[in-house]
Backbone as a chain_set.jsonl record, in Angstrom:
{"seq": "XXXXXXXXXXXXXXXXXXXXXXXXXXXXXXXXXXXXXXXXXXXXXXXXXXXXXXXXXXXXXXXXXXXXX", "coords": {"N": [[100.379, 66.752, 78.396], [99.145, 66.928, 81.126], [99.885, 68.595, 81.876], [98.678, 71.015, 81.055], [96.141, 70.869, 81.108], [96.016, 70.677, 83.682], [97.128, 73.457, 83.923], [95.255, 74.839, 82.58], [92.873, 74.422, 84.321], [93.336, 75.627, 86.891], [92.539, 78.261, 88.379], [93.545, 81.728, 88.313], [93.473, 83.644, 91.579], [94.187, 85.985, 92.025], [92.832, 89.14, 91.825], [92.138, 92.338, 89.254], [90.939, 94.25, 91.091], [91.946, 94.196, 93.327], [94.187, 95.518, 94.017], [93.638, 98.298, 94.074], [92.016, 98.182, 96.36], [93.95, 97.893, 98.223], [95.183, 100.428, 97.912], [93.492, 101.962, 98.393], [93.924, 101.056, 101.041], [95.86, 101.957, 102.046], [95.813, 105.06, 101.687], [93.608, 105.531, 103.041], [94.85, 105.244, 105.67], [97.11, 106.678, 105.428], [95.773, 109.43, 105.557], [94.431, 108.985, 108.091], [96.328, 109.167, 109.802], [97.707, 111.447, 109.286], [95.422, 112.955, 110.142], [95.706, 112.652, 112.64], [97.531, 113.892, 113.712], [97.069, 116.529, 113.757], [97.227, 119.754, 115.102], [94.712, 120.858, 116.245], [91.889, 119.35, 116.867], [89.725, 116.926, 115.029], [87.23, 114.923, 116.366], [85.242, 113.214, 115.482], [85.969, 112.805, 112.849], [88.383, 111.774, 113.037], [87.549, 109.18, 114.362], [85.972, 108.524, 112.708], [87.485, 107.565, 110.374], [89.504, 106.086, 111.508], [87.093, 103.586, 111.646], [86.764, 103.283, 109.283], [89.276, 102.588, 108.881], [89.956, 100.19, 109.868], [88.097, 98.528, 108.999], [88.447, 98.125, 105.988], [91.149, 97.097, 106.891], [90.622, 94.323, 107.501], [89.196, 93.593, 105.578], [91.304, 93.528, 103.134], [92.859, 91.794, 104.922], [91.206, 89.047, 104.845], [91.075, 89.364, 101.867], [93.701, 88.499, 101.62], [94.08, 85.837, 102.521], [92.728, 84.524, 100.662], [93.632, 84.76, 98.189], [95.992, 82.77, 99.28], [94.883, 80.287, 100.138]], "CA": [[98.944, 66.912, 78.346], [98.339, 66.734, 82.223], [100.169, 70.15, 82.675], [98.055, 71.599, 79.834], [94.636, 70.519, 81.608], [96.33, 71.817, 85.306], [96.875, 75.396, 83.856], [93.86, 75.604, 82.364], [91.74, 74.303, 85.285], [93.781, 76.542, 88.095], [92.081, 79.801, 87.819], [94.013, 82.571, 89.172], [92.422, 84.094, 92.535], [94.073, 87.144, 91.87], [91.719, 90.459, 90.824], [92.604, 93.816, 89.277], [90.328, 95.34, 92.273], [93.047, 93.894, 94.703], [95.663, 96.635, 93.862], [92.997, 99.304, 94.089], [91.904, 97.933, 97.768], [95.447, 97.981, 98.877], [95.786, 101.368, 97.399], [92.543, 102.632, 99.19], [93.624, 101.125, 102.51], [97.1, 102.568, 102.181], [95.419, 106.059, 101.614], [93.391, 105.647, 104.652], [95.623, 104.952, 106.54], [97.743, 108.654, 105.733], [94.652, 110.175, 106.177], [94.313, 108.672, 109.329], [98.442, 109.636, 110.681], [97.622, 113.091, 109.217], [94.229, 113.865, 110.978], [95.665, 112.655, 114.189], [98.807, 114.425, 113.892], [96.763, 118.075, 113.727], [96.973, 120.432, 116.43], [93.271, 121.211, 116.502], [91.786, 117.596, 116.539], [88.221, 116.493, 114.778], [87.426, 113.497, 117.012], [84.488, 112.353, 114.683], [86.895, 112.75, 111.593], [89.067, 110.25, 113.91], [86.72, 107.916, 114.942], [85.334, 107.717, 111.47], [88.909, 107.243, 109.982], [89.734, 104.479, 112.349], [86.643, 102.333, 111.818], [86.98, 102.705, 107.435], [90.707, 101.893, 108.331], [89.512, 98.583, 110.407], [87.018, 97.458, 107.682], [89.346, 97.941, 104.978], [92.043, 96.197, 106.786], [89.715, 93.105, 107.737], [89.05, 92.886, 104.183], [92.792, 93.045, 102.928], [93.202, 90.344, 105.384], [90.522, 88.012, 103.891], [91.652, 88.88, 100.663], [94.869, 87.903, 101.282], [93.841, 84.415, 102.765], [91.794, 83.691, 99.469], [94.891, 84.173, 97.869], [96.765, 81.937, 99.783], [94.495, 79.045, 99.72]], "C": [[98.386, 67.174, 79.746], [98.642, 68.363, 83.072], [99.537, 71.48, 82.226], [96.623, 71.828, 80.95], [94.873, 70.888, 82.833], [96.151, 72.694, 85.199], [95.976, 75.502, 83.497], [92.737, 75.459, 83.08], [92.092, 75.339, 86.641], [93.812, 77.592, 87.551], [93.148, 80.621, 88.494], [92.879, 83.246, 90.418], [92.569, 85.568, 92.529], [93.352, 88.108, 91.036], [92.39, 91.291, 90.93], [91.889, 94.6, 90.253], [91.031, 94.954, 93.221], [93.813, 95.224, 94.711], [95.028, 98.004, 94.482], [92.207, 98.857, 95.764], [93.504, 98.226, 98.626], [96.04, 99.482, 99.483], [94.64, 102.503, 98.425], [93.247, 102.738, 100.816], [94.932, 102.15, 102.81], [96.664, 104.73, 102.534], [94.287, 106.321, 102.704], [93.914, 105.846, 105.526], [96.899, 106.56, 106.686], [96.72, 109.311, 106.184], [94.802, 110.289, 107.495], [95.632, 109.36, 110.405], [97.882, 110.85, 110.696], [96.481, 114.05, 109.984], [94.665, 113.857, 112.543], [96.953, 113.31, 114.582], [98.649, 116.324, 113.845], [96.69, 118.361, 115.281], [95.594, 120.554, 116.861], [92.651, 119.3, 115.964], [90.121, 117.375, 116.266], [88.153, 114.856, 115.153], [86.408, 112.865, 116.709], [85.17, 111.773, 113.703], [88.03, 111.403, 111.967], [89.039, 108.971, 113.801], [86.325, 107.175, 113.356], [86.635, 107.839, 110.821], [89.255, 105.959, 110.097], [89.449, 103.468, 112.004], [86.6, 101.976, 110.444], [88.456, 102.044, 107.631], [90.686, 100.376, 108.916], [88.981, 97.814, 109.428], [87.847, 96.996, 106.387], [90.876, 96.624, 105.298], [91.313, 95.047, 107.161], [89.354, 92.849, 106.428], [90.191, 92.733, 103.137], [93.111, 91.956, 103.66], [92.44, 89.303, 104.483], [90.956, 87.906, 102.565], [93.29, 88.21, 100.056], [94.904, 86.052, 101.336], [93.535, 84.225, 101.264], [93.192, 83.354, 98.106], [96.178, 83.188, 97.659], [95.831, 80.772, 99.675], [94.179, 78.892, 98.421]], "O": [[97.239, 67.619, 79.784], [98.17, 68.974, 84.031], [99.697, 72.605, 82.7], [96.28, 72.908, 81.431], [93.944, 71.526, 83.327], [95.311, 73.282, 85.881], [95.399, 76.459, 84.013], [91.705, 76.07, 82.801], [91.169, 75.775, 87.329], [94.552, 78.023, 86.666], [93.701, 80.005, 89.405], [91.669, 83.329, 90.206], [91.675, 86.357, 92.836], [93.234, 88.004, 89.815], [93.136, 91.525, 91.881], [92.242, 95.779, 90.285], [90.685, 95.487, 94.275], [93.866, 95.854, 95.767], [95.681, 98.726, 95.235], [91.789, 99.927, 96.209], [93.701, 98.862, 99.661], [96.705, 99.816, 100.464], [94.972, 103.543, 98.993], [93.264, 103.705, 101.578], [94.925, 102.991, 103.708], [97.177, 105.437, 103.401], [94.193, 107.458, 103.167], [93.516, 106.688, 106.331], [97.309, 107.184, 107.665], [96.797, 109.805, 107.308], [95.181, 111.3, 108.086], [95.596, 109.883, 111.519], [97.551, 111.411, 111.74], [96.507, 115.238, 110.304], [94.27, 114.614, 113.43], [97.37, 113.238, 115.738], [99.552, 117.16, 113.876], [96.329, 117.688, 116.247], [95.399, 120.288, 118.047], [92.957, 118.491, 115.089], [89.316, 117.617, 117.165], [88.697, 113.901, 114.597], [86.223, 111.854, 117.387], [85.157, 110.558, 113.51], [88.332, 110.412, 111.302], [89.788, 108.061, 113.444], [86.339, 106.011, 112.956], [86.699, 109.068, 110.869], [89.326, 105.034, 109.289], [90.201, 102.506, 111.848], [86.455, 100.8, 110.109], [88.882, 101.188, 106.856], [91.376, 99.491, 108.41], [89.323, 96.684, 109.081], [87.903, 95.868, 105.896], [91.4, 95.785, 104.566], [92.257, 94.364, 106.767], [89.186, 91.656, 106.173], [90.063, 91.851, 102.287], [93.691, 91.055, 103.054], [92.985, 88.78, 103.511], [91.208, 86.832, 102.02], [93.786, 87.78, 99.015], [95.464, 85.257, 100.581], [94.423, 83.599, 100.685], [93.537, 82.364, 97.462], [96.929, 82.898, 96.728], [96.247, 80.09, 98.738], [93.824, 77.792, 97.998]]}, "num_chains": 1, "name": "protein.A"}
């Protein structure tokens, strides 16, 4: 009975929008290799690359903590 009333009070923390963050940052992140790997270089396209691939990974981090605790 006490393992009954554990599982059903320990929610999971995991979300189906985790996979699809992961999947974003991952796809940033080629983006990012591939724009900086052109001969002719767009150094806004860069910059703004960079700082979605920072935000994204600062929020894969957090979501990993929430996870973990």
């Amino acid at each position: 009975m006490l393992l009954a009333e554990a599982a059903a009070s320990a929610a999971s923390k995991f979300n189906t929008f985790d996979i699809f963050m992961i999947l974003f940052t991952l796809l940033i992140l080629i983006g990012t290799i591939r724009l900086i790997r052109q001969p002719v270089k767009n150094k806004f396209a860069i910059g703004f690359s960079i700082v979605c691939l920072l935000v994204f990974l600062l929020s894969d981090y957090a979501m990993v903590q929430n996870w973990l605790s």
